[in-house]
NUVEXMAR-188304 format. One record per residue (C-alpha): residue in three letters; x, y, z; residue number from 1. Coordinates in Angstrom, 3 decimals, padded with zeros to 6 digits. Layout:
// NUVEXMAR-188304
<'ALA',<X,Y,Z>,NUM> ...
END
This chain:
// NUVEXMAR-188304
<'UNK',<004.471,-002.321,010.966>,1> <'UNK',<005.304,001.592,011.058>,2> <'UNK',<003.190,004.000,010.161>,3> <'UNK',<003.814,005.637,006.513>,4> <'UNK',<004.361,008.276,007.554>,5> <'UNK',<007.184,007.463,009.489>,6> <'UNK',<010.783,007.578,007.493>,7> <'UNK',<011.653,005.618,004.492>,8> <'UNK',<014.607,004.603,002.848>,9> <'UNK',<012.747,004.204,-000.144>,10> <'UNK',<009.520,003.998,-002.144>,11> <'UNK',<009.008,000.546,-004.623>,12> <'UNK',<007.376,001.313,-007.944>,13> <'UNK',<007.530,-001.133,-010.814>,14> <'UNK',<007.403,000.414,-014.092>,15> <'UNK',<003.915,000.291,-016.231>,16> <'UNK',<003.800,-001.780,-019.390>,17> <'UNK',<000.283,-004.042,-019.338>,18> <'UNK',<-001.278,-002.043,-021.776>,19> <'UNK',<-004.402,-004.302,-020.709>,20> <'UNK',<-004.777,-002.691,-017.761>,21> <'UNK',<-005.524,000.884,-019.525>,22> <'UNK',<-006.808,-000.093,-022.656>,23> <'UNK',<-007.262,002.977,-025.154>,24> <'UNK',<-005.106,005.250,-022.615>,25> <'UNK',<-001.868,003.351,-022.061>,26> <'UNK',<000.105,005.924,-024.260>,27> <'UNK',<-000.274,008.473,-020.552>,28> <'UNK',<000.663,006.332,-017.883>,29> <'UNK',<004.149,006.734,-018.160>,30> <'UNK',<004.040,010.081,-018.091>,31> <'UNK',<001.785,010.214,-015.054>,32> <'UNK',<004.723,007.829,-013.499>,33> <'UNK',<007.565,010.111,-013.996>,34> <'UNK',<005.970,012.971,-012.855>,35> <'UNK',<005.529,010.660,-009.514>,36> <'UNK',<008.890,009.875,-009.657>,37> <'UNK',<009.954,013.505,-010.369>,38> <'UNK',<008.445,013.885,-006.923>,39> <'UNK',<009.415,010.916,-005.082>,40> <'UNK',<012.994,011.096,-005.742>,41> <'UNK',<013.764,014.486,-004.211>,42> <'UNK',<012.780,013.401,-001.181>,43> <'UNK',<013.844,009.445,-001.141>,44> <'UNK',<015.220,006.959,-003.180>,45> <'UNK',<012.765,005.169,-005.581>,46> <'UNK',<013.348,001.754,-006.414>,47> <'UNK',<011.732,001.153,-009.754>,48> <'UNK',<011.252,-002.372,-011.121>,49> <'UNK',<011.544,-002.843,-014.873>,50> <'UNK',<010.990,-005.890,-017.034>,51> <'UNK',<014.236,-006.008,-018.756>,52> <'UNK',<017.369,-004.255,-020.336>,53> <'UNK',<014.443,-002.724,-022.792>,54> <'UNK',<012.015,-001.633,-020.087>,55> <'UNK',<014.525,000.081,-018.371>,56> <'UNK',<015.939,001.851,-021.450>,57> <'UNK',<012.010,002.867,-022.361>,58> <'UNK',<011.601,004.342,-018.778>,59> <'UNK',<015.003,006.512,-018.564>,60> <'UNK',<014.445,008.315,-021.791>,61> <'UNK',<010.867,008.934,-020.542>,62> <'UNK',<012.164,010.423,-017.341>,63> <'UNK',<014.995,012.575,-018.714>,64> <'UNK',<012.485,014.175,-021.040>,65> <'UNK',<010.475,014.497,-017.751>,66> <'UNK',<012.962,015.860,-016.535>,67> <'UNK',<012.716,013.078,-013.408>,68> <'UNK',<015.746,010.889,-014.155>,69> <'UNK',<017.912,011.086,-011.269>,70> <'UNK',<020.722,009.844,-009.193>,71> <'UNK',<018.112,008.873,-006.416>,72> <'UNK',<016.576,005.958,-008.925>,73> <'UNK',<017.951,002.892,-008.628>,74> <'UNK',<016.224,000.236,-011.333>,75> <'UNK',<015.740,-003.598,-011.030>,76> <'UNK',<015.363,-005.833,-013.846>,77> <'UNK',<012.419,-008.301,-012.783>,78> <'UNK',<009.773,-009.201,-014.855>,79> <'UNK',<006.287,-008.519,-013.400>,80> <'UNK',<002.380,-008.483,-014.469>,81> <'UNK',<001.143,-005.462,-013.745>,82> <'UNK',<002.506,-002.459,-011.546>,83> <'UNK',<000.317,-002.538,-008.421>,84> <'UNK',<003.392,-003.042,-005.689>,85> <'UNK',<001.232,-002.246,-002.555>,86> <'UNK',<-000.454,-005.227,-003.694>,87> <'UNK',<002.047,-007.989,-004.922>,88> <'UNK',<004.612,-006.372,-003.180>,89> <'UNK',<005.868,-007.773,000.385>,90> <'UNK',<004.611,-005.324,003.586>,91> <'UNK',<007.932,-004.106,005.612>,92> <'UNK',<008.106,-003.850,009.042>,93> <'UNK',<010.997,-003.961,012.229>,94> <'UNK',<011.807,-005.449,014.725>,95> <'UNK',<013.566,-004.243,018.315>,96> <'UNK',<015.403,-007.955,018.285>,97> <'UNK',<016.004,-011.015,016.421>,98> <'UNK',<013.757,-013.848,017.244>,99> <'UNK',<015.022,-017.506,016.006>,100> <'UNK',<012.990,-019.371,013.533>,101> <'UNK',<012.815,-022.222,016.508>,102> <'UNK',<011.583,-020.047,019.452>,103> <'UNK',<007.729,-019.319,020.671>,104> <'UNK',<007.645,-015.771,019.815>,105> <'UNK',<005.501,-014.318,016.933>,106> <'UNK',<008.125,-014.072,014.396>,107> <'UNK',<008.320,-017.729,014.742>,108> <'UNK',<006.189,-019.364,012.064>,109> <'UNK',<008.018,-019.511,009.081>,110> <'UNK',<011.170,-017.726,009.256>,111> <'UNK',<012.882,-017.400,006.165>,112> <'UNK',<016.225,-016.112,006.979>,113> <'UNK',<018.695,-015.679,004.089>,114> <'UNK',<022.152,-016.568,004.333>,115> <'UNK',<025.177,-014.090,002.993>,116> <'UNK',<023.243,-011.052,004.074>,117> <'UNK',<026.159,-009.185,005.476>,118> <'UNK',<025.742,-006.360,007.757>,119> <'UNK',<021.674,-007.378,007.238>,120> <'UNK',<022.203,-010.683,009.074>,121> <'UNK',<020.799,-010.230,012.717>,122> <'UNK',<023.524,-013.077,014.036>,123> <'UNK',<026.250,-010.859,012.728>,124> <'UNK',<024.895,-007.456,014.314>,125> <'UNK',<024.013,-008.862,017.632>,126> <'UNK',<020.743,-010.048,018.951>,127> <'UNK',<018.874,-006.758,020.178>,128> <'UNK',<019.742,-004.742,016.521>,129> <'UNK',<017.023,-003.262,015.063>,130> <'UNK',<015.957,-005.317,012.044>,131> <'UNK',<014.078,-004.811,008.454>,132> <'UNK',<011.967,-007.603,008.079>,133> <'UNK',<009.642,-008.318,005.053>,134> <'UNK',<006.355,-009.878,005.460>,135> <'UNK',<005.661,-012.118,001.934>,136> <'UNK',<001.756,-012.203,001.587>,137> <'UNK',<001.056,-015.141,-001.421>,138> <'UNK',<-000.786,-012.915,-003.970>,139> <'UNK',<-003.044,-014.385,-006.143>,140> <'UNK',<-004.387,-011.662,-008.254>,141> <'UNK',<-007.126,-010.042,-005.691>,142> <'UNK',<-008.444,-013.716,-006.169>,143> <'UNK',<-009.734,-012.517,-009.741>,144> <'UNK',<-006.978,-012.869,-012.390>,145> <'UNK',<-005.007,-016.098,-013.681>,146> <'UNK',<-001.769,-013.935,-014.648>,147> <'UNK',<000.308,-013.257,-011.539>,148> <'UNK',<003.326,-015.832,-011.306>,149> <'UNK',<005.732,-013.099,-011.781>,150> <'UNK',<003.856,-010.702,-009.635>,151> <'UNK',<003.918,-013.872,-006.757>,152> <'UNK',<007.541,-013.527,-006.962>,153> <'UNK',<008.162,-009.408,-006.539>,154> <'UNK',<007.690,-009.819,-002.947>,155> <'UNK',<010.683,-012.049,-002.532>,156> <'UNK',<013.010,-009.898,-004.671>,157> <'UNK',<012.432,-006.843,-002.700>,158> <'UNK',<013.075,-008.425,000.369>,159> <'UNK',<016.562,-009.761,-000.688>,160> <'UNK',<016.924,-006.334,-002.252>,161> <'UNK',<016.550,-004.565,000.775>,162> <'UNK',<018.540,-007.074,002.979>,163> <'UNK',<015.414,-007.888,004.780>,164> <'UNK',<014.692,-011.455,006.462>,165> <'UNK',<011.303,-012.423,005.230>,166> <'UNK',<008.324,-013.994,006.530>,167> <'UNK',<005.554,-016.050,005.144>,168> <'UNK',<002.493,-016.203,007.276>,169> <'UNK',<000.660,-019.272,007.101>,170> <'UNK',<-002.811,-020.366,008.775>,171> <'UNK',<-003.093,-023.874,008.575>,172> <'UNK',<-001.629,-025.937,006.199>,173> <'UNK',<-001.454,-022.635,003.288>,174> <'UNK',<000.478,-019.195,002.832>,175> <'UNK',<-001.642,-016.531,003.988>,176> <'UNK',<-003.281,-014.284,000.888>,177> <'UNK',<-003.030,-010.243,001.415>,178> <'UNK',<-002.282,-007.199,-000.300>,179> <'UNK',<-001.419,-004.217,000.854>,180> <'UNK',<-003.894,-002.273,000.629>,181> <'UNK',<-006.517,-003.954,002.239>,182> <'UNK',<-004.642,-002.871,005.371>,183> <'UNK',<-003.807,000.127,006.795>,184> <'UNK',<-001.856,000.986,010.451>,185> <'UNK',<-001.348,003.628,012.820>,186> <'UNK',<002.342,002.471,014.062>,187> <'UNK',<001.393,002.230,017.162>,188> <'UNK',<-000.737,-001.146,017.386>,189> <'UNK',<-004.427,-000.398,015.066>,190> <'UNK',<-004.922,-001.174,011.905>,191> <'UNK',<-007.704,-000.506,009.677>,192> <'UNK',<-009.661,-003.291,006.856>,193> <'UNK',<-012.686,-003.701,005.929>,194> <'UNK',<-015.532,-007.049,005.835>,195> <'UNK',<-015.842,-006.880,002.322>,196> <'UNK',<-012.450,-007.718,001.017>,197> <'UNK',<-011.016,-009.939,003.869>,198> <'UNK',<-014.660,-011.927,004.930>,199> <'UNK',<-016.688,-011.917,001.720>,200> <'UNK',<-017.213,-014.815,-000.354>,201> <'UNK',<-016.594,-012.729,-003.357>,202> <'UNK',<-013.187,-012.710,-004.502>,203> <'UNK',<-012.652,-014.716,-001.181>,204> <'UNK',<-008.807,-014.612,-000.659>,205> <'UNK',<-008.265,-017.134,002.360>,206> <'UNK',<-011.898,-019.561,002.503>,207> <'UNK',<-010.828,-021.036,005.998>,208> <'UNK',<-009.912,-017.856,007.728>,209> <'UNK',<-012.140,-016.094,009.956>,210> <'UNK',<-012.268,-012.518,011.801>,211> <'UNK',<-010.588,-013.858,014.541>,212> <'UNK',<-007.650,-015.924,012.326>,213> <'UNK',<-007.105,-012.525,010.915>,214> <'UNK',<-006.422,-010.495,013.617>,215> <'UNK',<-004.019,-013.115,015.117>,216> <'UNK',<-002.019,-013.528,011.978>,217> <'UNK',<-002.086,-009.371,011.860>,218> <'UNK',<-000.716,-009.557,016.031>,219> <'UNK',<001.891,-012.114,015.088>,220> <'UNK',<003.235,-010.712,012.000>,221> <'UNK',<002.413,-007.326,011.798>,222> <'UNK',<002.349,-006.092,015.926>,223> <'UNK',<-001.415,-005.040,015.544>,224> <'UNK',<-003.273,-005.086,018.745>,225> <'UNK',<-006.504,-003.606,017.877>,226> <'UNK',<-008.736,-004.488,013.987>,227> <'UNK',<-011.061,-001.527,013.180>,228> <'UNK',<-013.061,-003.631,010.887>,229> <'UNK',<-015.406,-001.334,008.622>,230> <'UNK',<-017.978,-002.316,006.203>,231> <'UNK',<-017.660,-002.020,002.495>,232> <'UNK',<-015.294,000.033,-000.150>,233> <'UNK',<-016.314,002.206,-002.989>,234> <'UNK',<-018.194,001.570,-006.091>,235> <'UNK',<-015.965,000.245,-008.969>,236> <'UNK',<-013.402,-001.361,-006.767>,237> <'UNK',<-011.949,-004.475,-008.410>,238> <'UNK',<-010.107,-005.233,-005.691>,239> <'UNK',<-013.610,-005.958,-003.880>,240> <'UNK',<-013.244,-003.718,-000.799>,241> <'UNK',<-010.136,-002.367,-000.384>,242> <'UNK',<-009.535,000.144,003.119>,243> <'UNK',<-006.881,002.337,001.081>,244> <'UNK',<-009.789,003.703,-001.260>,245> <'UNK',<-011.810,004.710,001.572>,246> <'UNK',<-010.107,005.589,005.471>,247> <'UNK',<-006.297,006.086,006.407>,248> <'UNK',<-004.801,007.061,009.226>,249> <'UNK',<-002.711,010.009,009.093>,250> <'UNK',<-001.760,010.246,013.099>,251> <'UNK',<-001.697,007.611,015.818>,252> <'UNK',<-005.373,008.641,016.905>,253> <'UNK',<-006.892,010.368,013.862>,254> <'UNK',<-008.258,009.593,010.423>,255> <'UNK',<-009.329,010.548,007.486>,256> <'UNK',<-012.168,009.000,006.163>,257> <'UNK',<-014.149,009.882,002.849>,258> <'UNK',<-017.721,011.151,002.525>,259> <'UNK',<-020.327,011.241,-000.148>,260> <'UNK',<-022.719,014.304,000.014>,261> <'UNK',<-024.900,012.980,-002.337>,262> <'UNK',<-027.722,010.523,-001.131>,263> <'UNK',<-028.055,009.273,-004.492>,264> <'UNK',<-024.932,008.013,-005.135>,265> <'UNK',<-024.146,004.152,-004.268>,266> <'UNK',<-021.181,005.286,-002.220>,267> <'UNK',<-023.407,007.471,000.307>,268> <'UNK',<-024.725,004.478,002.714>,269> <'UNK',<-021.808,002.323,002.618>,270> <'UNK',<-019.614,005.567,003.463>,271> <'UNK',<-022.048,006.346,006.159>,272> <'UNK',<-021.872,002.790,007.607>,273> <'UNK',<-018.254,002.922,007.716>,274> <'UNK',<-018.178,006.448,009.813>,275> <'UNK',<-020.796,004.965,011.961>,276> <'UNK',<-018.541,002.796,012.580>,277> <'UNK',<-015.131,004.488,013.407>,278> <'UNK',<-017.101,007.220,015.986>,279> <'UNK',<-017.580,004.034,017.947>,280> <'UNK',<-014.221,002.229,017.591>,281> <'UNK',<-011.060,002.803,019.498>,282> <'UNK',<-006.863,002.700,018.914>,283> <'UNK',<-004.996,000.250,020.501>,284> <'UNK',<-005.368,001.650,023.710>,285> <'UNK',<-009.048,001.671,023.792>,286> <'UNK',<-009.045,005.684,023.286>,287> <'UNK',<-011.446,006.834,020.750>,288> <'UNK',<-010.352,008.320,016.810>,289> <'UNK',<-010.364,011.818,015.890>,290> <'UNK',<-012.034,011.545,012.471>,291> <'UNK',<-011.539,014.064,009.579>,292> <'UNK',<-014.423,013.912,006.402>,293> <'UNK',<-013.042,014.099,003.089>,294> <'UNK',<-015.101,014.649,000.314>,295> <'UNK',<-015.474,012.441,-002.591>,296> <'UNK',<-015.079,013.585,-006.265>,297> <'UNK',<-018.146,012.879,-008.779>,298> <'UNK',<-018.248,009.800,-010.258>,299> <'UNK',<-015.319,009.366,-013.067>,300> <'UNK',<-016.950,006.742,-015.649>,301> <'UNK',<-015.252,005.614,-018.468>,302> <'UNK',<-017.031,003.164,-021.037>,303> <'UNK',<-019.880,003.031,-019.081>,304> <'UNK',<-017.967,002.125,-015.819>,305> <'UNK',<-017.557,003.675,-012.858>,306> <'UNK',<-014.344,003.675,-011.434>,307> <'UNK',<-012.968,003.954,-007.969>,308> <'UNK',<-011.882,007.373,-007.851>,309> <'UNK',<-011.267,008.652,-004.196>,310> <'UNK',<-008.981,010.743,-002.740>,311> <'UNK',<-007.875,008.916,000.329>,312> <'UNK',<-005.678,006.607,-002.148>,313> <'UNK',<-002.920,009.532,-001.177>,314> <'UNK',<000.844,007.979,-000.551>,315> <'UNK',<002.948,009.729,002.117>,316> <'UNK',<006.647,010.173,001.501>,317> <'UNK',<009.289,011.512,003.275>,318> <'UNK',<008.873,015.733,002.918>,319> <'UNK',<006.013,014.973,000.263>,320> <'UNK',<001.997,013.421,-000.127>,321> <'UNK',<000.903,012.641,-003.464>,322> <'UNK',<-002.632,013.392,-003.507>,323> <'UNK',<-004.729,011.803,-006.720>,324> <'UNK',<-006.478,014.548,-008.255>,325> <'UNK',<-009.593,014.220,-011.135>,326> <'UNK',<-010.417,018.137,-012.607>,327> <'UNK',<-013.194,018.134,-009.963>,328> <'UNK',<-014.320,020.656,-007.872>,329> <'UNK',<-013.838,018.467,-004.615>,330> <'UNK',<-010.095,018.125,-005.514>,331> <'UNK',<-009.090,021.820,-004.136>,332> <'UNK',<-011.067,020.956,-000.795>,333> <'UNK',<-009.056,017.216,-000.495>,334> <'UNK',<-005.683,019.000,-000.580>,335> <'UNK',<-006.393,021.564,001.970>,336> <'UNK',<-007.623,018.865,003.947>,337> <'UNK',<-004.835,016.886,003.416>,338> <'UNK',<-002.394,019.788,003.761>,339> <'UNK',<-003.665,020.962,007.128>,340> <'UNK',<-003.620,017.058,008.605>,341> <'UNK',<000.530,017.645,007.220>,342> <'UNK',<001.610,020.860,007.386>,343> <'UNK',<004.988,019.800,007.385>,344> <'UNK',<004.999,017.999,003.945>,345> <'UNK',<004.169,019.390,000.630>,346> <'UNK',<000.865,018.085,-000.701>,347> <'UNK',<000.471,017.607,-004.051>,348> <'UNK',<-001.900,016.692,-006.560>,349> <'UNK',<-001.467,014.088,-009.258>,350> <'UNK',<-004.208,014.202,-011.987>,351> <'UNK',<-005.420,010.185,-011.691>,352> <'UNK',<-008.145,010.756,-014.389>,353> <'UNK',<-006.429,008.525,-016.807>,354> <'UNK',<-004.660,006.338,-014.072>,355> <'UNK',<-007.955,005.152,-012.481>,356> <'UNK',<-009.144,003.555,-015.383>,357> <'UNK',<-006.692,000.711,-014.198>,358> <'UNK',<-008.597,000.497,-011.077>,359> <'UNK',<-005.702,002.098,-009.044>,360> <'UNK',<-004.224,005.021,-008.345>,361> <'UNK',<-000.988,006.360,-005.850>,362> <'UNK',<-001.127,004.568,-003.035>,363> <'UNK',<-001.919,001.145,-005.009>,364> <'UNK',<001.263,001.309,-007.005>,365> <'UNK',<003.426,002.161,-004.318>,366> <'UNK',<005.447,000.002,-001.498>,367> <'UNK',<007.523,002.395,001.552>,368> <'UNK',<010.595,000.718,002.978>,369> <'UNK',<010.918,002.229,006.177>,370> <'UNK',<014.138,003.011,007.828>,371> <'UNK',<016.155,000.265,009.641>,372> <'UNK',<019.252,000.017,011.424>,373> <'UNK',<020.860,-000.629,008.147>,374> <'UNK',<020.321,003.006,007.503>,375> <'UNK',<020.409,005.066,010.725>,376> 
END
């Protein structure tokens, strides 16, 4: 699995319209989405899923007012639940060569390999051609919500979309349950989770899968040769303990992990904890992480909840890192941070005060599709 930062093709989005999800503030999502897109699309091509021939009409008028309709947006009519694509979405990655569904290496198990693909089809373009492949987690709602069939299916669609072979990991006798951002790599072998959302009993996505099932089906699928397993999310996560909220990589041997200052706050021990635990761990080649602090804003509450409001759900993009942003002190500190760690890419802020209260914000809503030999 490359690193996000390394070049897309693309960036998935699906297009909001669940006004259950934002209840009292749907009316400024979709302007918080084009301005994302304004951004995106100068820099790559945004594939935005839309419900229907309606949706999509909805969305373009709200991006030429925007002023973020563009040439660079290319729309998909599939119906979907809610808009969180790291999530439902599938989890690209490449591969130096093509291995057969029957042979014993790890892209063995459960090779779907779709037939008509063209130039995607690794018989036709020789057996050593770099190849997109699509890894198709099941997704079952973060284990917490009964509407998801269409959101199941997304997964699948983008992988035909982008003429990618996909691949359902299975332990067992059943399809292995993941999202996106419970996971994040370096590019180079490491990968980052965390105990509460992959081991917990609470919202427990795969009951007969242990540490060590993980990390195999993340060395098989995904090339990861080293787990940095930390502790527990953030306060008001309702994905139960997702790694995207809280630590990132943002080079193969640094990261940036978030901080509370405040001993107070129900984020300061678990944050603690979780640096504790990186100053001890190592990359894939046993070398220890740089680690870079960055701050948290004050707690956003809305209705009397709290509600996962971090910086370090930032998206990278080719030339560009969308940084969520809450009219907080801390947020000026966060993108110098952020724009020191990439001084080559602008970094800029998206205010996420209304997005959050759908228990998301930039980095849950996107999916990169890295480069391939398709597109060198």
């Amino acid at each position: 699995m490359p690193a996000e930062w390394e070049p897309h093709d693309a960036t998935w989005l699906a297009w909001p319209h669940y006004r259950d999800d934002w209840p009292g503030k749907f009316e400024t999502i979709p302007w918080v989405y084009a301005e994302i897109i304004r951004h995106l699309a100068r820099h790559e091509r945004v594939e935005l899923i839309v419900n229907d021939a309606a949706s999509e009409k909805r969305s373009r008028k709200i991006l030429d007012r925007a002023n973020a309709l563009s040439d660079n947006i290319r729309f998909h009519r599939w119906p979907t639940n809610r808009v969180w694509t790291r999530d439902s979405g599938c989890t690209f990655v490449t591969s130096p060569s093509f291995a057969r569904p029957d042979s014993p290496g790890r892209l063995s198990p459960r090779v779907s390999r779709r037939e008509g693909s063209g130039p995607g089809d690794p018989e036709k373009r020789g057996a050593l051609a770099p190849e997109l492949l699509a890894v198709k987690w099941r997704f079952n709602a973060w284990a917490k919500y009964s509407n998801h069939q269409h959101d199941e299916k997304i997964g699948s669609l983008m992988a035909k979309s982008a003429n990618a072979r996909e691949l359902q990991p299975v332990f067992g006798k059943h399809r292995v349950v993941l999202e996106g951002g419970s996971i994040d790599v370096n590019g180079h072998g490491a990968m980052l989770t965390t105990e509460e959302c992959l081991l917990s009993k609470v919202q427990q996505r795969n009951p007969a899968m242990a540490r060590a099932d993980y990390e195999k089906v993340f060395a098989d699928y995904l090339g990861i040769k080293n787990v940095i397993w930390l502790g527990s999310g953030i306060t008001g996560d309702d994905t139960h303990g997702h790694v995207d909220d809280i630590t990132r990589f943002v080079a193969p041997d640094t990261v940036v992990t978030a901080v509370e200052t405040n001993p107070d706050d129900p984020n300061y021990e678990p944050l603690r904890e979780n640096i504790r635990r990186l100053r001890s761990a190592a990359d894939q080649d046993g070398k220890p992480l740089a680690i870079i602090e960055l701050p948290m804003p004050a707690a956003v509450i809305f209705e009397g909840r709290r509600l996962p409001a971090s910086y370090a759900n930032f998206y990278i993009a080719n030339g560009v890192v969308l940084v969520p942003v809450f009219n907080d002190p801390n947020d000026r500190f966060a993108l110098d941070i952020l724009a020191d760690v990439f001084p080559d890419r602008d970094v800029i802020g998206i205010y996420s005060g209304d997005l959050i209260w759908g228990f998301g914000a930039l980095h849950c809503m996107t999916q990169q599709q890295p480069k391939s030999a398709l597109s060198l």
